[in-house]
Structures are given as structure tokens and as C-alpha cells.
Legacy VTK file of the C-alpha trace (Angstrom):
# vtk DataFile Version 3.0
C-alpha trace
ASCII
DATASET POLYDATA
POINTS 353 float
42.053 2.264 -52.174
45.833 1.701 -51.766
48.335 2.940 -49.251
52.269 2.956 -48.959
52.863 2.858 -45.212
56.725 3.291 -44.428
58.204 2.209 -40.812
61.507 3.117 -39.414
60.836 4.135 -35.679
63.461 1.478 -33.876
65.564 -1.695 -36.340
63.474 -2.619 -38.575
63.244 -0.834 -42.027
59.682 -1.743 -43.777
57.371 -0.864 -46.503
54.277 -2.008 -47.382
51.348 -1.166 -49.246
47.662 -1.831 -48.316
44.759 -2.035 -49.818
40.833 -2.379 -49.233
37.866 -4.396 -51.317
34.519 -3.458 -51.989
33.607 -5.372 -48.893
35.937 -3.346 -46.862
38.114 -5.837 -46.258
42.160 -5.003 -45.881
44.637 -7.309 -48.269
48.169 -6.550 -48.020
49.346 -6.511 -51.651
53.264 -6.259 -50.150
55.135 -6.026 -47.250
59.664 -5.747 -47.075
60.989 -5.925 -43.740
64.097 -5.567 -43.332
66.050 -5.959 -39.889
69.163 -4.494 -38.926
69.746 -7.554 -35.931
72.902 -8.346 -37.345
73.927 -4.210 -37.230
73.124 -4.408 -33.456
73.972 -7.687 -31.752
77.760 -6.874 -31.429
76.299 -4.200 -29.013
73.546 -6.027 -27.365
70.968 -3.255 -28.125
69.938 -1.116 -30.795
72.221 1.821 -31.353
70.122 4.997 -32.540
72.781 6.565 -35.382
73.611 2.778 -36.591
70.151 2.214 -37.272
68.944 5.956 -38.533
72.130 5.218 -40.994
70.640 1.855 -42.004
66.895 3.207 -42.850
68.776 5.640 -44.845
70.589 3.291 -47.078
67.201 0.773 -46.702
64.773 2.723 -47.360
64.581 3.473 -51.086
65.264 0.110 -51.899
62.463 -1.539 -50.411
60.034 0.695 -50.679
60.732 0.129 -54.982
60.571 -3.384 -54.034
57.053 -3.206 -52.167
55.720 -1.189 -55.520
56.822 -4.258 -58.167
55.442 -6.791 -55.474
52.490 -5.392 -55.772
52.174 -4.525 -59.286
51.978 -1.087 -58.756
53.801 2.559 -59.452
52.977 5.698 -57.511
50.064 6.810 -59.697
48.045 3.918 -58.272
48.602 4.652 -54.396
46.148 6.846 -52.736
48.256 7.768 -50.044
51.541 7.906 -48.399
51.661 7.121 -44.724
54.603 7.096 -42.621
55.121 6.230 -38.832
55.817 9.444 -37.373
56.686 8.307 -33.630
57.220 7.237 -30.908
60.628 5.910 -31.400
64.070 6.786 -32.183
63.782 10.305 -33.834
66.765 10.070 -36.064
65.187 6.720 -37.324
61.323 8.496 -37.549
62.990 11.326 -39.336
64.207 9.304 -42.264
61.060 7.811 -42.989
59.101 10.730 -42.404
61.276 12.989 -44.414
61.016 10.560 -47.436
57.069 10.208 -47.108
56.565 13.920 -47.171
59.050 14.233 -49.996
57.014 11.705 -52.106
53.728 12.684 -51.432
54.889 16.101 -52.721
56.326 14.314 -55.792
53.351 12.606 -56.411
50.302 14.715 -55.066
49.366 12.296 -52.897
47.684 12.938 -48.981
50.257 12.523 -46.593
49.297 10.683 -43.292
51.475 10.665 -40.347
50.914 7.516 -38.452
51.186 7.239 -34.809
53.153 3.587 -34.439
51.759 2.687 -31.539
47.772 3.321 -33.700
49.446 0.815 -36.364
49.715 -1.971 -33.340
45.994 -1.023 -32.168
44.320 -1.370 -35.316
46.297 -4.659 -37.035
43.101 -6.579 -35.981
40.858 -4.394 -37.769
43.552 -5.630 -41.506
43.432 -9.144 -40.060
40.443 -9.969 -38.870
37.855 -7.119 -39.599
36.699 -6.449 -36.135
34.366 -4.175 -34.912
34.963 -1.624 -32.060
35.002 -1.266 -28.906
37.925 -3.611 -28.374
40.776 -4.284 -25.954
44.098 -4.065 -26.952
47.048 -5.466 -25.111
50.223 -3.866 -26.408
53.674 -5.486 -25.343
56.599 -4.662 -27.214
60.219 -4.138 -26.292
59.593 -0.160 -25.496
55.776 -0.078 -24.717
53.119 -2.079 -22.285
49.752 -1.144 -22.507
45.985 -1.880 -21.715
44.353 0.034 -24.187
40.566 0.300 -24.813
39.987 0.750 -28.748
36.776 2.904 -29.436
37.587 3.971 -32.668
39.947 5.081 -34.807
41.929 7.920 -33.420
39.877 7.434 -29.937
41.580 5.216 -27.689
41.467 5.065 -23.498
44.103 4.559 -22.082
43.573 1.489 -18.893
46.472 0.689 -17.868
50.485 0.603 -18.301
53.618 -0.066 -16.858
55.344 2.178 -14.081
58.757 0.930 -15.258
59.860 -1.926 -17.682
57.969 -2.752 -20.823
57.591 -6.490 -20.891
59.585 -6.749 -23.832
62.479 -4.884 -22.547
62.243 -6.989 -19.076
62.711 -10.026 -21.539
65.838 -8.568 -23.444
67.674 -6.997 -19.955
66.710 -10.790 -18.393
68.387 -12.305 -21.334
71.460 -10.215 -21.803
71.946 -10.933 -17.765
71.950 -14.755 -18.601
74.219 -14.048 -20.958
71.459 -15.133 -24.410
72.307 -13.816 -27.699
70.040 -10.439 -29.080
66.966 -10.132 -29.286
66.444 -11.536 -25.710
62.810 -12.141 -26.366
62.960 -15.327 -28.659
65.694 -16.464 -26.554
63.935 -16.515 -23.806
60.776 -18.094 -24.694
63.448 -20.990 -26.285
65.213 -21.800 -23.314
62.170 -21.790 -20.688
60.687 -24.533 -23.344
62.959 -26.969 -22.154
63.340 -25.501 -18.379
61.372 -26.214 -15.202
58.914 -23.158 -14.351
58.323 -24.155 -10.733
62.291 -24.074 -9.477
62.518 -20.342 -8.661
59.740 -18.596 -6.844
60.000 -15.419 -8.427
57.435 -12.390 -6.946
54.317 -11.636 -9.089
54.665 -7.706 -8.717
51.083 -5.714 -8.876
49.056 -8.897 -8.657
45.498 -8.597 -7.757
45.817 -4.490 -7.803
42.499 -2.821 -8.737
44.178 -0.754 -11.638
45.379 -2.319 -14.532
48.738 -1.161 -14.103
52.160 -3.277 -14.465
55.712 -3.554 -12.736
58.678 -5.438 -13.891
61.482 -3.912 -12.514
61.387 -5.639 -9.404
60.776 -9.145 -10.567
63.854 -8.383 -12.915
66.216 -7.940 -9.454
64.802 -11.054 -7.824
65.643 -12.717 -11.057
68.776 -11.472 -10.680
69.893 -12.272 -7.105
68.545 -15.927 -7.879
71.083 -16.259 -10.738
73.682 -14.454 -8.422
72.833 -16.726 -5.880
73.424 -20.202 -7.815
76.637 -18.519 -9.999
78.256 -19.756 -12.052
75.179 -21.020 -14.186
74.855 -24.153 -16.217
72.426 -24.730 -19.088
70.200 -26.291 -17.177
69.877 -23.145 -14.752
69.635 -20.929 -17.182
66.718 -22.709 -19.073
64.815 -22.727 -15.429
65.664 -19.408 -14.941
63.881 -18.115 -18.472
61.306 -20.687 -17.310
60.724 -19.197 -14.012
60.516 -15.613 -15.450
58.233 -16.286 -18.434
55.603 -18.018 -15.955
55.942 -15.033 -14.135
55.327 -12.796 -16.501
52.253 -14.460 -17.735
50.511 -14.665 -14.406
51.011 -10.978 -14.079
49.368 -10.458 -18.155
46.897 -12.470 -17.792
45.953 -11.018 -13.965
46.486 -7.589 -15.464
44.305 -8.012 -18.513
41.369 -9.703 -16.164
41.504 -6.155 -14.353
41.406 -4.505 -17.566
38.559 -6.073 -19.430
36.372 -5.159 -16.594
37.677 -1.746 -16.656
36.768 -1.719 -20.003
33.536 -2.672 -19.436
32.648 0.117 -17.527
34.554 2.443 -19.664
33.508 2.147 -22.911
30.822 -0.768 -23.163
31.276 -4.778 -23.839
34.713 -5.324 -25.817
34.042 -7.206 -29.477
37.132 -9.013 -28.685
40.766 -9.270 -26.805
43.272 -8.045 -29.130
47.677 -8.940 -28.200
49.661 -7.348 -30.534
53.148 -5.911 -30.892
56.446 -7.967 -30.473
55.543 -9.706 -27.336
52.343 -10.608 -28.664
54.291 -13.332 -30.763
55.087 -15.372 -27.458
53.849 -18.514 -27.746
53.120 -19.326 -24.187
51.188 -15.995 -23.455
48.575 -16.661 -26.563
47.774 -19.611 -24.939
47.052 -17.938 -21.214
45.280 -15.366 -22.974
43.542 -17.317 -25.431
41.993 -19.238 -21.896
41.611 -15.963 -20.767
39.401 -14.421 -23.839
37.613 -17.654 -23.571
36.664 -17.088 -19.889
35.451 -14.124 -20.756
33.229 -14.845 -23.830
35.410 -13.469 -26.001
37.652 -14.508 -29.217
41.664 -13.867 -28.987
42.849 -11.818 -31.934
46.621 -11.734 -31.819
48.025 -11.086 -35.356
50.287 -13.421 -37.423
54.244 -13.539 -36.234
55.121 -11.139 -39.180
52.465 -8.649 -38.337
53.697 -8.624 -34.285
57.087 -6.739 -34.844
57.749 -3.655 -36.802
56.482 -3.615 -40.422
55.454 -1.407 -42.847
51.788 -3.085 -43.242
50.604 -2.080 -39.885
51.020 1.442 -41.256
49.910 1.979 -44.205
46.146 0.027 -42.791
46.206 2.414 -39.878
47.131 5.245 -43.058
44.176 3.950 -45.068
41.874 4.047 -41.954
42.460 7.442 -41.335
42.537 8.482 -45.157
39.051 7.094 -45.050
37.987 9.064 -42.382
39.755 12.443 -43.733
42.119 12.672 -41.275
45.128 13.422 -43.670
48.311 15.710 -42.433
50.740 18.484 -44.154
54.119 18.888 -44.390
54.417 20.716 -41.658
53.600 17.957 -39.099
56.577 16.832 -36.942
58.265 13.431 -36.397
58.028 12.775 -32.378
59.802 10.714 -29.713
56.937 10.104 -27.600
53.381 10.420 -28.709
51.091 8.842 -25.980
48.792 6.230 -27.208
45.075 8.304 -26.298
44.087 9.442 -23.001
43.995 7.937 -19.634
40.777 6.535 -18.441
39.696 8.639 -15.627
39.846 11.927 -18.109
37.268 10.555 -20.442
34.074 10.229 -20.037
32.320 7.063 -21.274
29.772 6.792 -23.806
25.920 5.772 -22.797
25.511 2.256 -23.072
23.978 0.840 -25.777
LINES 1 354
353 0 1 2 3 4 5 6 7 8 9 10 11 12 13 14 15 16 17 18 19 20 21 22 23 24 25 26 27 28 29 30 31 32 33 34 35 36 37 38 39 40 41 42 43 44 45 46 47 48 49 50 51 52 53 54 55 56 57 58 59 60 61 62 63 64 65 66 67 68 69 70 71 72 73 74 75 76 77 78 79 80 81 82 83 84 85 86 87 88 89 90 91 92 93 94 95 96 97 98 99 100 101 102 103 104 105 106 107 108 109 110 111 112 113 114 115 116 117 118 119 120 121 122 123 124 125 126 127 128 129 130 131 132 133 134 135 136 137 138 139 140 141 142 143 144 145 146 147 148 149 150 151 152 153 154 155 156 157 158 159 160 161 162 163 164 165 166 167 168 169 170 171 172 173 174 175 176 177 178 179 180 181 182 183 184 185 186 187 188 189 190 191 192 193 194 195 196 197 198 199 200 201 202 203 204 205 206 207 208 209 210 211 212 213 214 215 216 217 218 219 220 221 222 223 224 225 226 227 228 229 230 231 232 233 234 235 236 237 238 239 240 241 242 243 244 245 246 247 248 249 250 251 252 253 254 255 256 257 258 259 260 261 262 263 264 265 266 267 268 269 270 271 272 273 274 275 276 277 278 279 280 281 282 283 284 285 286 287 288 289 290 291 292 293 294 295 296 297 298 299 300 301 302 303 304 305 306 307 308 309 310 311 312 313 314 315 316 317 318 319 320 321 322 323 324 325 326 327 328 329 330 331 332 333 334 335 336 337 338 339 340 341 342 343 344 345 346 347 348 349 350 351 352
């Protein structure tokens, strides 16, 4: 079984196709990613029409490329599966639009792929785990404490109230003044600063529900770098430093909250799962690797190609639900927001087993 899985819900444009063994096993037979950084930086931020323009002119091209990578033409894929939100809807339009187009082309099912479901179920392509799992997803648009039951049945634990964690990392950066993405420029420059100079606040520590706030550790950030104006490098290194221990202490507190949430939610979790563009933060693998460890559990957090947008992620979570039957028609719509399951205290959990 083999499926195309097309991604162009933010900067990145990507295709990929999938496949599965006899075993069951996922191999990805091709992946093209291609980002549109360069498009962006000059604004420091992604600009929606810039980067619906760039799928457009993208799009084609790669997803050719992914078919000769993997030896393959259209009559060997079993479906076509496209990321049909959240995310910029000019940008999930062009990849929807050309998903449906060639599955009518080419008779094939169409599946419409929630993006955030990609993130969720990249473990399952990696690493073959079973369910119930818990997922933390951190990207620059979405922070979540998800409990994975299934595919297509997720409860929802936790989230955050205001800033994703990624997009706390870019705003931090552009305020310091770091090139875009803010992310990797971060986690650079508090490697080489001191984390212990600024006491920064730890917002929602020790809450019962696994629920996060960045917005105000962002300000006191902020007023610390007002404070000590004008900045040298080695402020702004402690500064990132500062921030990133920060935000750590509050994941890993979080996610301690969550996995016993999850426990009495849906049963024992298989394993602690970090994915999404976050998840590729060096210094949090580590706290939650201790973490997952406490715990009993293994750390799953995918390879640094699989943690940002791509095309893989996709097409597995296409094939998953292709397995299952769950295939879509033409009719289904490309959305801006499409919640990740539903929150915890509206379902009920299963027996024990």
C-alpha cells in the first residue's frame, strides 16, 4: 500500500509518498520539502498570499519529483492524501485543490488529512507504537497535550490559553532582534548563554490542568531586555538562555500533569510522544526524555526532518485512515481551524483493561 500525502498548510511546500510492508511497518519511499524561509524573512513572518503563491508554483514540481524518487507513477499509489487544515486557507486550498483534481484523474480515494492527525501519528511511521499514547504537540501555531487512543480518536488534555510555544520562541526572537525562524535562533544563542541570570516567572506551574501560558513570561522577558537596553551579545545569549529554561520547566511540569491525566482518561500511555517543530529542540528532548524515564516510559520524538512540515507525515496519517476506510469526496472542504479531537471532560473513558 502506497500513499501521496501533499502539505501546504503554512511555508513549507512537501510531498511525499508512504508506504507499508507485510509486517505493517511504514517506509517512506520519498519525501521533497521545500521551504519558502528565504520568501519570508524580509518580513519577519510568513505572509499568507506570498506563500499560497509559492505552493502554487511548488507544488507540481515536487510532487513529480517525490514519484521518480520513489520509482513510482500514479498507477502504483493507492491513495491521494492532502492536509486539509488547520492553517493558512489560501495555502490548504492549493494543495487540496490539486489532490482532489488528481485523485479524479487517476481514480484514486481521496483522503483529507487533518495536519495536526499527521503530527499525532508520526510515531506510529517511525517507531510502530501501539495506542493509547501521549502526544505533546508544540509547533509555531499549536500547543497541545493530546491523549492518542486511536486513529481518528484523540482527547484533548490540555493546551495553551494564549501563545503556542513555538510562536513565544519566534515573537522572543524577533524582540532580540534574531534572524527568522526565531526558534533555531533561539535554542543557538541560549547554548552559549547563562540560564540562571534572569529570573523569569514559570506561568501555570503546578496547576492541576494541563493547561499552558506564555504570554506573560513573553512581557517579563521583555521588560528585562528593556531594562538592561541597549543589549550586547552576551545579554542576548542569557536572555534566550533564561527563556528556554523557562520554557522547559513549564513542558516538562505541564506534561507531568498530563500523563496522569491520561492515566485516568484513557488507561496507561505505551509511550510519550514530542512532535511538531518544537519537538526538534534539543534541550527539551533531553528534559523530557528524564521525564518519560521517570515515568516508565520511552521518549518517541521523531527525526529533525519529520518535526516541521512535510509531506510524509501525511500521506502515513492518509494510509492509516485508507486502511481503516475512512476515505473523503470531493466535496469535503479545506479549513482554517479543525480542532485536534475533543476535550477531556466530554469523553468518557474506556473500562480499564
Amino acid at each position: 500500500m502506497r500513499v501521496l500525502g501533499i502539505e501546504t498548510t503554512c511555508d513549507e511546500t512537501a510531498a511525499a509518498i508512504v508506504g507499508v510492508g507485510e509486517d505493517g511497518r511504514g517506509a517512506i519511499l520519498a519525501n521533497e520539502v521545500l521551504s519558502q524561509i528565504a520568501e519570508h524573512a524580509a518580513y519577519g513572518g510568513v505572509v499568507p498570499e506570498i506563500a499560497a503563491r509559492a505552493h502554487v508554483e511548488a507544488l507540481d514540481r515536487l510532487i513529480d519529483r517525490a514519484l521518480k524518487d520513489a520509482g513510482l507513477t500514479f498507477a502504483g499509489l493507492d491513495g491521494i492524501a492532502a492536509a486539509a487544515g488547520p492553517g493558512l486557507i489560501g495555502g490548504v486550498l492549493v494543495g487540496l485543490t490539486t489532490a482532489k483534481a488528481l485523485a479524479l484523474v487517476t481514480r484514486k480515494p481521496l483522503l483529507a488529512v487533518n495536519h495536526l492527525e499527521g503530527h499525532a501519528l508520526t510515531a506510529r511511521l517511525t517507531d510502530g507504537i501501539g495506542f493509547p499514547y501521549l502526544l505533546l504537540l508544540a509547533s509555531g501555531g499549536h500547543t497541545q497535550l493530546v491523549a492518542v487512543r486511536g486513529v481518528g480518536d484523540y482527547v484533548r488534555l490540555g493546551g495553551t490559553i494564549d501563545d503556542a510555544i513555538g510562536e513565544a520562541f519566534d515573537k522572543v526572537a524577533k524582540l532580540l532582534g534574531l534572524a527568522y525562524p526565531g526558534g533555531p535562533e533561539v535554542e543557538r544563542e541560549a547554548a552559549r548563554g547563562n540560564p540562571e541570570r534572569f529570573s523569569l516567572p514559570r506561568p501555570m506551574l503546578g496547576r492541576p490542568e494541563p493547561n499552558f501560558s506564555l504570554s506573560g513570561l513573553k512581557t517579563a522577558l521583555r521588560l528585562e531586555a528593556e531594562r538592561i537596553a541597549p543589549l550586547s551579545g552576551t545579554d542576548v545569549a542569557d536572555l534566550c538562555a533564561s527563556f528556554q529554561a523557562a520554557v522547559v520547566d513549564v513542558v516538562v511540569d505541564r506534561t507531568r500533569v498530563a500523563l496522569r491525566t491520561a492515566n485516568e482518561a484513557v488507561g496507561r500511555p505505551t509511550a510519550l510522544v514530542a512532535a511538531g517543530g518544537v519537538a526538534a529542540n534539543q534541550t527539551l528532548r533531553r528534559a523530557l526524555k528524564r521525564l518519560a524515564a521517570e515515568a516508565g516510559l520511552r521518549l518517541i520524538a521523531p527525526p529533525l526532518a519529520l518535526c516541521g512540515d512535510n509531506g510524509a507525515m501525511i500521506a502515513w496519517a492518509g494510509l492509516e485512515r485508507l486502511r481503516l476506510g475512512l476515505v473523503d469526496d470531493i466535496t469535503v472542504q479545506a479549513r482554517a481551524r479543525w480542532p485536534l479531537g475533543s476535550d477531556a471532560e466530554t469523553v468518557s473513558a474506556p473500562a480499564h483493561s
